[in-house]
N, C-alpha and C positions, 0 to 999 in steps of 0.2 A: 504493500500500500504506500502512495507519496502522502507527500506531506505538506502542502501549499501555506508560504504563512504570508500573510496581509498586513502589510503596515501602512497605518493611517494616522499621520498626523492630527494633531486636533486643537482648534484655540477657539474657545465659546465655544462649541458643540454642542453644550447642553439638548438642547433640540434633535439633533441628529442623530445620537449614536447610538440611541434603542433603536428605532427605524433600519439604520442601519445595520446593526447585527440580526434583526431578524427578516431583511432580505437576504442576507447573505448566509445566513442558514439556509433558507429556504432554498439558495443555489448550490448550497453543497450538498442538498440531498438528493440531487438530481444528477449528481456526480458519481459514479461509481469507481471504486480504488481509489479514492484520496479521502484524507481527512486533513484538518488546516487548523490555525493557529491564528488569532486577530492580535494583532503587536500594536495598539493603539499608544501614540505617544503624545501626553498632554503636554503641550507648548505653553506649559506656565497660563492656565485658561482662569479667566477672574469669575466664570459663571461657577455651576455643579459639573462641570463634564468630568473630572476627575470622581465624584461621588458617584455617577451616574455607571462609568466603566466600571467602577469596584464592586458595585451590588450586580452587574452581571456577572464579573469574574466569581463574585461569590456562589452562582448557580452552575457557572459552566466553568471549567478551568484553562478551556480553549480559549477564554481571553484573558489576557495581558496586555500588563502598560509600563510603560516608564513614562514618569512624569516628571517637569525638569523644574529648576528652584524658582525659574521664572521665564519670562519670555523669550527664547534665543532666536527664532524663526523657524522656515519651513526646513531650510538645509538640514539644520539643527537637528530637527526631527527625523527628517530622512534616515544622514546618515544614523543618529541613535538607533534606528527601527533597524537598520541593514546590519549595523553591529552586535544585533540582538537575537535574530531572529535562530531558529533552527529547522526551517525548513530545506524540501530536496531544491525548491524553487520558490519566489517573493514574487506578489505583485503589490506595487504601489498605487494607492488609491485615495482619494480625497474622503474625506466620510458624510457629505452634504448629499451625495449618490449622483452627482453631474456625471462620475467616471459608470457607465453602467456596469454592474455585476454580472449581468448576460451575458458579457464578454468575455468572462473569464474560461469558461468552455472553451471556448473557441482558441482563447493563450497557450490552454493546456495543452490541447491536441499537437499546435505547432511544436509547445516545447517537447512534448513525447516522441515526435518527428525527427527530433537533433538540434533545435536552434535556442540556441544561448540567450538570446535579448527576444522578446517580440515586443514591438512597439505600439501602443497605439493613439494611431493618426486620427485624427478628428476630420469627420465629416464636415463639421460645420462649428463653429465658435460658440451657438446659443447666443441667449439674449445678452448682446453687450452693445455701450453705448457707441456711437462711428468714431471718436475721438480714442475710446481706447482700443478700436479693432485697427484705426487706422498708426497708432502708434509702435503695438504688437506686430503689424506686417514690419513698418519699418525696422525696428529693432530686430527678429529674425531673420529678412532679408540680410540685412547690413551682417548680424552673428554669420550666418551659414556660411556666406560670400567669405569672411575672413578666418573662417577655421575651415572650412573646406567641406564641410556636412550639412545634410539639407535635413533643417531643422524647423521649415515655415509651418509646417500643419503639427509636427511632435507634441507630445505634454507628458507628465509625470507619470502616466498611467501607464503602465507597462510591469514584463514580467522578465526577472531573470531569475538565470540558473545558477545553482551555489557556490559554481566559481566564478562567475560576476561578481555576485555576493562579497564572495573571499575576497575579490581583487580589490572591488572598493573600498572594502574596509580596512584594508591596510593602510590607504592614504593618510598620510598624514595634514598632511595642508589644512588650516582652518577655513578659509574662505574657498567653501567648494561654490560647484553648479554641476546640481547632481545630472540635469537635463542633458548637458552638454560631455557630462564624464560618464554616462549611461552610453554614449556613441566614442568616447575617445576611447572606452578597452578593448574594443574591436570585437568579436567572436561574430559567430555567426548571426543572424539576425533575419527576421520575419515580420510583418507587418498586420494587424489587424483596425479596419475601420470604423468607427464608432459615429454616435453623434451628440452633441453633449447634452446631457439634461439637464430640467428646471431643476434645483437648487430645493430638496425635500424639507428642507426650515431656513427662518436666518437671511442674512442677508452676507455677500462677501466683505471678506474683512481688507480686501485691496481697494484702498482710495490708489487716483491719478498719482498724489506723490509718491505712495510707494512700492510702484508699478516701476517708476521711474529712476528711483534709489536701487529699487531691484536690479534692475536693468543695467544702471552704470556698475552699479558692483561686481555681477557676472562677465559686463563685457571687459572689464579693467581684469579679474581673475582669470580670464579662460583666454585672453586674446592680448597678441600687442598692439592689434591696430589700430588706437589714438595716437600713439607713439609714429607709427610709419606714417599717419595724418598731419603730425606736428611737420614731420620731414619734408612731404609733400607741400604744407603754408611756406616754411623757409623757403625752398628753393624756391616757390612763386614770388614772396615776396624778392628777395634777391633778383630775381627777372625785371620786376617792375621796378625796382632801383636801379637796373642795368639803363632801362630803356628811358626811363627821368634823366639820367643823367648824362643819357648821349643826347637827345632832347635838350637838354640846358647848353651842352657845347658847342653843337649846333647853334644853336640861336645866340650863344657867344659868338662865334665867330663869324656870325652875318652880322654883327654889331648890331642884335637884339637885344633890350630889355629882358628879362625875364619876369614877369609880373605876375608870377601865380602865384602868391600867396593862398588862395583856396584849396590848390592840388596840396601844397606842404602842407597845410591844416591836417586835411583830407587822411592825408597818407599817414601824418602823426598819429592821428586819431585808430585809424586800421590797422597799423603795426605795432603800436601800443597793445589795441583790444587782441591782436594775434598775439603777443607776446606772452599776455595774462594767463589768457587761456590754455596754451601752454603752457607755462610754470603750473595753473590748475590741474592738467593732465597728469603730467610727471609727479606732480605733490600727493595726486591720488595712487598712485602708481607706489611711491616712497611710501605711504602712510599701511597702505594693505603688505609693503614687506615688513613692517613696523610691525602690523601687530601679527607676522607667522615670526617673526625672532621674539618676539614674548614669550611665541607657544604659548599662549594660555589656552586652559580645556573650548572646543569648541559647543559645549556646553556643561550644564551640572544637574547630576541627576539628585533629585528629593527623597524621589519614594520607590520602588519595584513591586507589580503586582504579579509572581512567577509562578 
């Protein structure tokens, strides 16, 4: 018999996570040869969600939790859940039920097949607003294009095999992205599509800002390409001071004036703002090696429900 274990991060869940565990009964019994393991990890949650998982763990011992001392994020949870688990194979799942459980049939079968990773690809985003669907394309494009994997439709929800497992959890680094280190270990890989559902309580706990904080931290951890962009500003700017100043010689040596006082504003002002913004990059860049030479834990566990 396998063993499928599920981890699902959780912040405010109170609402979700009965719901949630007994869909997902209700899909394991439709499973034949496996039995599973729910690795719930309370992300420091200010509602009941942590009360809520203990009195089911107290009925079934097929759930578990670690719960951390207080908020660390989603990474946080992740990787906690993948360093915890003891299953043949994990799937990660949201616990609101947007990731559907239907699917997981389907993960099974390919991983019994041979494939290490199965991903699943979203059919369609659900209800979000055009600002953050049109954000989210940008930011994926831009990721894909600069790591080299195509990542526009991916999300968290996927299954891998327990030497995935293994491999991730060796890492050391604190500032993961699990999305994008779920395709750098390479193995084999299959793909099932989904489409996302309404949100079974609750509302999302992602405002715009920290969609956005999200975003520049993954892209700064997993990628250098602000770095090869600063490169790209220099040498532009460097052109445009080429071509000012053959411009100014010129028109010296025709016994012009040069009276553009607008263009020097201009140009101050621009290669200023590029400069900034640069020193911004790099600072960010300095700060995340900042805090992996602390090493400090990249989270703290509180409590263990085993």
């Amino acid at each position: 018999m396998k063993k499928i274990s599920l981890i699902i991060p959780c912040f405010n869940e109170e609402l979700s996570v009965t719901p949630f565990y007994d869909v997902i009964v209700d899909t394991f019994k439709k499973m034949q040869n496996t039995d599973f393991e729910l690795m719930f990890v309370n992300d420091g949650s200010r509602d009941h969600t942590f009360e809520i998982i203990e009195s089911l763990h107290e009925k079934d011992n097929r759930v578990k939790c670690i719960s951390f001392s207080r908020n660390f994020g989603k990474e946080a949870a992740l990787f906690a859940g993948i360093r915890s688990v003891t299953g043949d194979c994990a799937v990660i799942m949201d616990a609101d039920l947007q990731h559907p459980p239907a699917t997981i049939p389907e993960m099974f079968k390919l991983w019994t097949e041979g494939y290490d990773v199965v991903e699943g690809i979203k059919n369609t985003r659900g209800k979000e607003s055009f600002i953050h669907k049109a954000f989210t394309s940008v930011f994926y494009n831009t990721l894909s294009k600069a790591i080299g994997m195509d990542m526009r439709n991916s999300s968290d929800y996927k299954l891998l095999d327990r030497k995935v497992i293994n491999e991730l959890a060796k890492l050391k680094e604190r500032n993961t992205f699990f999305r994008a280190l779920s395709f750098w270990v390479g193995y084999k890989k299959a793909e099932v599509h989904y489409d996302v559902q309404k949100r079974i309580a609750g509302s999302s706990k992602w405002s715009f800002g920290s969609l956005v904080k999200y975003a520049i931290q993954n892209v700064v951890s997993f990628t250098y390409a602000p770095l090869h962009l600063i490169t790209i500003f220099g040498m532009f700017f460097v052109l445009v001071g080429l071509i000012v100043g053959i411009d100014a010689l010129v028109s010296y040596c025709h016994g012009k004036a040069a009276a553009g006082y607008p263009t020097i504003i201009f140009l101050i002002f621009l290669s200023t703002g590029a400069i900034m913004s640069s020193l911004g990059v790099v600072g960010t860049y300095i700060a995340k090696i900042y805090d992996e030479v602390k090493a400090r834990p990249q989270y703290i566990i509180a409590e263990k429900l085993e």
